[in-house]
N, C-alpha and C positions, 0 to 999 in steps of 0.2 A: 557487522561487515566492516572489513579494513583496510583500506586502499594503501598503497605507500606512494606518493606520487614521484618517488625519486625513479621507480621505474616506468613512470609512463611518460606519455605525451607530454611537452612544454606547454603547449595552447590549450591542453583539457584544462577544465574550471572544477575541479575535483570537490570542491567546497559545494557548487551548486549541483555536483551531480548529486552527492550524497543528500543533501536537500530534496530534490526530487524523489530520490529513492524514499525515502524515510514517508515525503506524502504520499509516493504511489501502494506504498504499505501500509498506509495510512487508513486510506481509502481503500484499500481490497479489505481490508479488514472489518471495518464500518458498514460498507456495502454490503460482504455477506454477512451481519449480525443483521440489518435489517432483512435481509432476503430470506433467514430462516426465521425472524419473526413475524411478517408476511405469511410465509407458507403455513406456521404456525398458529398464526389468528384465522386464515382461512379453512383451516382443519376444524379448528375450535367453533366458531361461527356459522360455517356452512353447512355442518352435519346435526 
């Protein structure tokens, strides 16, 4: 992803947004590998 901040807002903090993005990426990403291996030890295990 690639911002140009020559077109945007003065007061956006473009630096910190792209930070945020990158962990909220971060984190969706991590989250669902644990969540299908979760569902996947629960399959394994339960049955």
């Amino acid at each position: 992803m690639h911002i140009d901040p020559k077109e945007g807002h003065p007061d956006m903090d473009y630096a910190e947004h792209l930070g945020t993005y990158k962990l909220f990426c971060g984190l969706f990403f991590w989250g669902t590998l644990a969540c299908v291996a979760i569902v996947a030890g629960m399959g394994f295990f339960l049955t």
